[in-house]
C-alpha positions in Angstrom: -6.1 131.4 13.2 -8.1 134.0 14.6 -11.8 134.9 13.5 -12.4 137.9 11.1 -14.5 139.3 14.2 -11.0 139.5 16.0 -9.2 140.5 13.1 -11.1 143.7 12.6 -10.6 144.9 15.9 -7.0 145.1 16.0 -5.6 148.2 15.4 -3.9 147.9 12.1 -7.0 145.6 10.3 -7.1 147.9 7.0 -4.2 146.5 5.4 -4.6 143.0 6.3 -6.6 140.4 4.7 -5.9 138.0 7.5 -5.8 138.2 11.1 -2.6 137.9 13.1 -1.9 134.4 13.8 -2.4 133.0 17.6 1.6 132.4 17.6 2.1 136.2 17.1 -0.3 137.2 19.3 1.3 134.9 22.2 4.8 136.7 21.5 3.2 140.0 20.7 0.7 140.6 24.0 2.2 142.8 26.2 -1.3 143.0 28.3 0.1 141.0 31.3 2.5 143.8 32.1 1.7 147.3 30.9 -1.8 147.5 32.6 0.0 149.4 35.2 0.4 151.7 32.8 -3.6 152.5 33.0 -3.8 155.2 34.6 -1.5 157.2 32.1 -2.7 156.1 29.3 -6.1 157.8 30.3 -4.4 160.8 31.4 -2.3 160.8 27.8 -5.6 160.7 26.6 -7.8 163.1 27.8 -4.9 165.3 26.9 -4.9 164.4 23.2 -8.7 164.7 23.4 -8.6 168.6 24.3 -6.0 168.9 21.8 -8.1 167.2 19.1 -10.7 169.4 20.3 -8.3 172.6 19.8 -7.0 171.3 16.5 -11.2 171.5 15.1 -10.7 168.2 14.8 -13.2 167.2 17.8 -16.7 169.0 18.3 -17.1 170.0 21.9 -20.1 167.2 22.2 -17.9 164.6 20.9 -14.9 165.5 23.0 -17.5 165.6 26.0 -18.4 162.1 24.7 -14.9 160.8 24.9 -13.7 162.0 28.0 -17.1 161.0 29.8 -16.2 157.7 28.3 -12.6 158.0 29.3 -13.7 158.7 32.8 -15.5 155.3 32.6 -12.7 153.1 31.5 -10.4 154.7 34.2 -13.1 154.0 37.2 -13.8 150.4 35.9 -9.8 150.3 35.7 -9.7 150.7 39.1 -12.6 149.0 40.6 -11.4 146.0 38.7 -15.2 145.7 36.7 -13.1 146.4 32.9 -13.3 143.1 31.4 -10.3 142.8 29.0 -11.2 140.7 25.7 -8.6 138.7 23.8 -7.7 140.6 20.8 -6.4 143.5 23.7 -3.0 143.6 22.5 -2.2 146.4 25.4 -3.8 148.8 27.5 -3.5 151.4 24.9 -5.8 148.6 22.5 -7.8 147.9 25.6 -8.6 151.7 26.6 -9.3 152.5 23.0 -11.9 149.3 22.3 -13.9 150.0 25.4 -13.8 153.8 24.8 -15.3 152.6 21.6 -18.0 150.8 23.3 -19.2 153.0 25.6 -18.9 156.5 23.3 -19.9 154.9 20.2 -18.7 155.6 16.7 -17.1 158.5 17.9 -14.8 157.1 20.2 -12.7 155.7 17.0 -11.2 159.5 16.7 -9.4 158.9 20.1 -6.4 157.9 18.0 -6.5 160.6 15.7 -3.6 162.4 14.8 -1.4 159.7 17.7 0.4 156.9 16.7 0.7 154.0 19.4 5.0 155.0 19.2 4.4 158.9 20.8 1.4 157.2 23.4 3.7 154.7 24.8 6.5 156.7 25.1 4.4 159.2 26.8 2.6 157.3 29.2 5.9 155.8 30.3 7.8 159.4 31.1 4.6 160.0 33.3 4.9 156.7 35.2 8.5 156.6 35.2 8.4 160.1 36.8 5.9 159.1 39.1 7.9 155.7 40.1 10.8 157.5 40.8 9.5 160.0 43.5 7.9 156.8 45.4 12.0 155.5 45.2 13.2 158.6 46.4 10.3 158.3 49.7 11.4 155.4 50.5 15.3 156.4 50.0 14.5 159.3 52.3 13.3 156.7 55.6 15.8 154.2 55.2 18.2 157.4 56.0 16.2 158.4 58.9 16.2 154.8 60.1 19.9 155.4 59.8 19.8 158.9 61.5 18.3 157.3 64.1 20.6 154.6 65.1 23.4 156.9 64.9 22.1 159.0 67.1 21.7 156.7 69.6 24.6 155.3 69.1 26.4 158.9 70.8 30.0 158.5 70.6 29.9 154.6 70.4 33.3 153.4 68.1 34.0 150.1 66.5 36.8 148.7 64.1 36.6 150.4 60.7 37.8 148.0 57.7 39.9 147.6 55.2 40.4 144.5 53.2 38.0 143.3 56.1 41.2 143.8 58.6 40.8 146.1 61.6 42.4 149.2 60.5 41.0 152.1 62.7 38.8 153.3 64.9 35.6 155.2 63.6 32.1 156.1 65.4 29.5 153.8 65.2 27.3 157.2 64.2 30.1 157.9 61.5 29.8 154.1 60.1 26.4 154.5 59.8 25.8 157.6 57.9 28.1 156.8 55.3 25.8 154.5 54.1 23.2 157.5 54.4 25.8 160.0 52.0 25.8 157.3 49.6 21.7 156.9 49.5 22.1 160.8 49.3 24.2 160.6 45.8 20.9 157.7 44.9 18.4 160.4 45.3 20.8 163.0 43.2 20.7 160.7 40.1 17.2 159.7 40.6 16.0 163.2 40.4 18.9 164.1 37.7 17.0 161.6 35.3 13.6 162.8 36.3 14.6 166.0 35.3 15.7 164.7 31.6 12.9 162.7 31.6 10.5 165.0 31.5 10.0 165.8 28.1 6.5 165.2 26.6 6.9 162.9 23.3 3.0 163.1 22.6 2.2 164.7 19.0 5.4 163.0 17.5 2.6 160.8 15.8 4.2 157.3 14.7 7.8 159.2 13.8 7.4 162.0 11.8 5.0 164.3 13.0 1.7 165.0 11.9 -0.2 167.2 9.1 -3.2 167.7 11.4 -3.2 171.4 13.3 -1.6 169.8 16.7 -0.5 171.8 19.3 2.5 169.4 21.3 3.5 171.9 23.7 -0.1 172.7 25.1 -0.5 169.0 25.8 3.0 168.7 27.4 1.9 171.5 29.9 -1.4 169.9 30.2 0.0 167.0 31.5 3.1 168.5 33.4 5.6 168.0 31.5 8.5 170.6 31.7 9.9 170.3 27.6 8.4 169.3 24.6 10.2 167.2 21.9 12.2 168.8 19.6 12.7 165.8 16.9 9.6 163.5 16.7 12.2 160.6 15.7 13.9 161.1 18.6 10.8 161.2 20.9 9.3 157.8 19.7 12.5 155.9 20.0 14.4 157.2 23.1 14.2 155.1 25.8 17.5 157.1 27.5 15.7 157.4 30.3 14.5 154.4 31.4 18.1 152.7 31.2 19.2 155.9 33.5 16.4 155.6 35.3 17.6 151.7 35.8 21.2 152.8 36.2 19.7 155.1 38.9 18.2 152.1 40.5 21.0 149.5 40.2 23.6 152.0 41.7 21.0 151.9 44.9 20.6 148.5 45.0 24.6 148.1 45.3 24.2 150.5 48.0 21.7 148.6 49.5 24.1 145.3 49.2 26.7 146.9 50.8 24.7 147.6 53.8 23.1 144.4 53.7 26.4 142.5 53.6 27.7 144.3 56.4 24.8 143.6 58.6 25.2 139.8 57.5 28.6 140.0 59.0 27.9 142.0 62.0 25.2 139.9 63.1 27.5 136.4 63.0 28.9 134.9 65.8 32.4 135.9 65.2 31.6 139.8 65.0 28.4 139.9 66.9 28.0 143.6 66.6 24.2 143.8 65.9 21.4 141.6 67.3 18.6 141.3 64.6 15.3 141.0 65.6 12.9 138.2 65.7 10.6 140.0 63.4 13.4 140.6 60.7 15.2 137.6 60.4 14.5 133.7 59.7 15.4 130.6 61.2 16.3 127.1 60.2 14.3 124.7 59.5 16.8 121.8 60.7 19.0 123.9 63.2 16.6 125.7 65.8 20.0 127.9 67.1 19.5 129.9 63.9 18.9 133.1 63.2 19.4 134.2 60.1 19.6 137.3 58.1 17.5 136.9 55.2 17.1 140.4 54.2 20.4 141.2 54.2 21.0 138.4 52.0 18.3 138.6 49.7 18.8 142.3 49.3 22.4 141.0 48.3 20.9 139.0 46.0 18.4 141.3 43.9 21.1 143.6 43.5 22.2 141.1 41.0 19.1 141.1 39.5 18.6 144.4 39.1 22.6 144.5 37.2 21.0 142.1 34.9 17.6 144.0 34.0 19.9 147.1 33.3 22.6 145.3 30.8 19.7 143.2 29.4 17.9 146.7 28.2 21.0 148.3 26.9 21.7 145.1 25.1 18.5 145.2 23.1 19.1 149.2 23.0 22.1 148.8 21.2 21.7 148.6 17.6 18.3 149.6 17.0 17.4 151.9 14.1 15.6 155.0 14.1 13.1 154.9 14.8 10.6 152.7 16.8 10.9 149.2 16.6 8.6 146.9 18.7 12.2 145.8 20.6 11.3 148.6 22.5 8.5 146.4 23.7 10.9 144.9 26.3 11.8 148.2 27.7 9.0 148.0 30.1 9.4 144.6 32.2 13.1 145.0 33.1 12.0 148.9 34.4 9.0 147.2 36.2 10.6 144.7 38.1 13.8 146.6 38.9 11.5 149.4 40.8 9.4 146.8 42.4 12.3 144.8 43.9 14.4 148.1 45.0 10.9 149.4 46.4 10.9 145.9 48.8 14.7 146.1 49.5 14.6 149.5 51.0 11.1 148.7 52.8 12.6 145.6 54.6 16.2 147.3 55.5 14.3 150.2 56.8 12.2 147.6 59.3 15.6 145.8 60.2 17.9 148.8 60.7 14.7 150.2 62.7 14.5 147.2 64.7 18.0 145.5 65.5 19.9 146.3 68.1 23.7 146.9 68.5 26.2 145.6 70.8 27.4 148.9 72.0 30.2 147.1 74.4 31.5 144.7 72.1 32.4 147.1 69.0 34.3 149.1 71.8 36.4 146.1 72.7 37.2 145.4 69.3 37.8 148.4 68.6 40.1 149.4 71.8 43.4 146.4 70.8 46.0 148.2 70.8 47.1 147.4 66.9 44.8 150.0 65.8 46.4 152.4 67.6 49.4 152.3 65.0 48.7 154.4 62.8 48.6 157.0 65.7 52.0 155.9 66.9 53.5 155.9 63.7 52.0 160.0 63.5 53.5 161.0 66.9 56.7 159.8 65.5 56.1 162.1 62.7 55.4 164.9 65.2 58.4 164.5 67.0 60.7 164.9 63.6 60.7 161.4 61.3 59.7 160.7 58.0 56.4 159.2 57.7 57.9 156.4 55.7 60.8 155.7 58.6 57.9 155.6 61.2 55.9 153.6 59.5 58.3 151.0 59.5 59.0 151.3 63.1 55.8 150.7 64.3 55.1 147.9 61.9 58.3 146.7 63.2 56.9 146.9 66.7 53.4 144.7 65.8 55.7 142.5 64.1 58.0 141.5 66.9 54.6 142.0 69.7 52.7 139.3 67.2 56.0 136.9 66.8 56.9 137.0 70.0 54.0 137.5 72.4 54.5 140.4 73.7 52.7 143.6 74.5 52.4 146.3 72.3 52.7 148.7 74.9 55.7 147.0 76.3 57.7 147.3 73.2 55.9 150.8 72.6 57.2 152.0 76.5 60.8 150.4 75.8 61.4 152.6 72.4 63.7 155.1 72.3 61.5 157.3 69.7 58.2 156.2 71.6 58.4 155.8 75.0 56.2 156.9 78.4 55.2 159.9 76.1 53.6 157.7 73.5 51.8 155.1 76.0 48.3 157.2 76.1 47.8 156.9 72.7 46.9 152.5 73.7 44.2 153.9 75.9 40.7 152.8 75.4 39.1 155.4 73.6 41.9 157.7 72.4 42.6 156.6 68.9 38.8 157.7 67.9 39.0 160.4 69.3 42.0 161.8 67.5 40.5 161.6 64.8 39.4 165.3 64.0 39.5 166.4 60.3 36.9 167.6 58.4 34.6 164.6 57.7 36.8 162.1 60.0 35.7 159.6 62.4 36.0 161.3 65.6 33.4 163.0 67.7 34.5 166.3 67.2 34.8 166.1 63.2 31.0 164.2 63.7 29.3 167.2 65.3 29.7 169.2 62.3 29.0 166.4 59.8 25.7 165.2 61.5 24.5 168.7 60.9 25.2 168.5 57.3 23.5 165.2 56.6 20.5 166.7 59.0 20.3 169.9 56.2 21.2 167.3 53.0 18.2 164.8 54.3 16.1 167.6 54.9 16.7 169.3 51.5 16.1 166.4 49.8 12.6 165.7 52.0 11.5 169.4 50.7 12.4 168.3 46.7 10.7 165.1 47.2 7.5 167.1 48.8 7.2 169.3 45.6 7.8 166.4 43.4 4.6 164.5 45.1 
């Protein structure tokens, strides 16, 4: 059991007349993980300092006096001098204690008029906002990375996929930037939760409020926050936007899977569409032919990570009652390790996709058999008269009878009375990409106008994640 010394420095000593026991300490500690949130803790704090100050609660000496000490804790913080004692439940105990210390007596007004519900709810919309604009940074070069490629990949085509069957031609360029429009919809939901996010909870007290002569909405300008709370039960036990914020990141990290399990394939034997380079993939430690894509597959893998994090926190969000309750606690470690993991996905896919290189050649010649010309032949039927339905049919007749029976497609093609000479060009190398010309299609021409789209959308988003910084 712990020593009466311990016991009156926790937080909540007054009422007891024993100290916590070591086995509720061991769950209760949550030191280990929030000390990254240091840094806004003493920014949450020097805030409620002014406004104790405002309030008359605070002399201007003994607000001087805490903020000096503040200033102190946040520098030894950082330098890694703050020694953190065993009865620190948290940061918010540890800031608080060595405040304490280094102020004096009057450092035990620092948690005047706050309860620990408001300050941890607060310092968590200021990280969380923070954590997402260092996502959206790193969103914003795996695109480039993609921009890039495309680019250079000029009107370069390769099979597009369905059901993973070759189904039609598309531009490399095109492949690749629809990966890019769908990290463009990440960085839409990201900001979309910032911007509910940022509501300042601080002067909600433990849940109702409090009698002193608080001012909420000067500290929530003081410490950028766009709203202030408008129900203090509310503010203390939302954690809406941490599981958006999680959703946010999950729906990336399927994104990121996606691309990841395309480059696995690409870079096998059998497709051999992308050649991965030496500083981006592994080997084996048996086989020495191997090279293997380990980033793509890992990336695979945390995305199933990160699903779990976000169903484990809406799990324990479920069924609480208004209005905090220390489940809440585990909002934090889920949140933490979900950005971490995304932040080292989208760091090592930006490398490979950066370094690799693509087999320009071999895409074409998958891409030029003259099966995936079908759906073209099946259209200049349509052109010339015949249900869409009818031609169908005829062409997929045609593939049939060319598969069954060995011959060429362009045989039977040049030997149909509905096809013909007239149809023959559409088998050409090359043609069936380029035909494809509507808005947002496949095709070079329908690309020119796209690439300049996703140029505008990537830079847009670039300026909104400047004037988030």
């Amino acid at each position: 059991m712990p020593t009466g010394d311990e016991h009156a420095q926790t937080l909540w000593h007054g009422r007891f007349e024993r100290g916590p026991a070591d086995a509720l300490m061991a769950l209760s500690v949550s030191l280990a993980f929030d000390q990254r949130l240091a840094a806004d803790d003493i920014r949450g704090s020097r805030a409620h300092v002014r406004g104790l100050l405002r309030a008359g609660i605070l002399t201007a000496e003994e607000e001087r006096a805490i903020l000096k000490a503040l200033d102190q804790v946040g520098q030894e913080l950082v330098d890694s001098s703050f020694t953190f004692e065993p009865s620190d439940e948290d940061i918010h105990t540890a800031v608080e204690r060595r405040v304490t210390e280094i102020a004096g007596k009057v450092g035990a007004k620092l948690h005047t008029g706050r309860s620990r519900n408001d300050q941890i709810a607060t310092d968590l919309r200021l990280f969380t906002k923070r954590a997402i604009v260092g996502v959206v940074g790193r969103i914003l070069d795996l695109q480039q990375a993609l921009l890039d490629q495309a680019t250079a990949a000029d009107n370069t085509y390769l099979p597009g996929y369905t059901h993973l069957q070759r189904a039609q031609p598309v531009l490399l360029s095109h492949h690749l930037l629809a990966h890019g429009w769908a990290l463009s919809r990440d960085i839409d939901r990201l900001f979309d939760a910032r911007r509910r996010l940022d509501v300042s909870p601080l002067g909600a007290g433990a849940l109702a409020g409090s009698s002193l002569d608080l001012d909420p909405e000067l500290c929530a300008a003081e410490l950028g926050f766009a709203a202030t709370f408008d129900n203090s039960l509310d503010a203390v036990s939302d954690r809406d936007f941490v599981a958006e914020t999680m959703f946010a990141i999950t729906m990336l990290a399927v994104h990121l899977s996606r691309l990841g399990e395309e480059i696995i394939l690409w870079a096998t034997d059998e497709f051999g569409f992308i050649e991965l380079a030496d500083d981006f993939a592994t080997g084996s430690s048996m086989m020495p032919q191997k090279k293997n894509p380990d980033i793509g597959e890992l990336v695979r893998g945390k995305s199933g990570r990160l699903i779990g994090n976000l169903t484990g926190l809406l799990a324990t969000l479920k069924a609480l009652p208004l209005a905090y309750n220390r489940d809440l606690q585990e909002d934090k470690e889920p949140l933490f390790d979900s950005l971490d993991q995304v932040d080292l996905a989208l760091h090592a896919l930006t490398g490979l996709l950066g370094e690799s290189t693509f087999d320009y050649e071999r895409m074409k010649a998958a891409a030029d058999t003259p099966e995936v010309a079908a759906t073209d032949l099946a259209e200049f039927l349509v052109s010339r008269g015949m249900p869409f339905r009818d031609a169908h049919s005829v062409v997929g007749g045609l593939v049939r009878e060319s598969v069954r029976e060995g011959v060429p497609l362009a045989e039977l093609v040049e030997d149909h009375g509905s096809l013909g000479v007239d149809a023959l060009h559409l088998l050409e190398e090359g043609v069936a990409v380029q035909r494809r010309r509507t808005r947002g299609g496949g095709g070079p021409e329908a690309f020119g106008p796209q690439l300049e789209r996703y140029v505008a959308r990537v830079g847009a988003d670039r300026a909104r994640w400047s004037e988030a910084l």
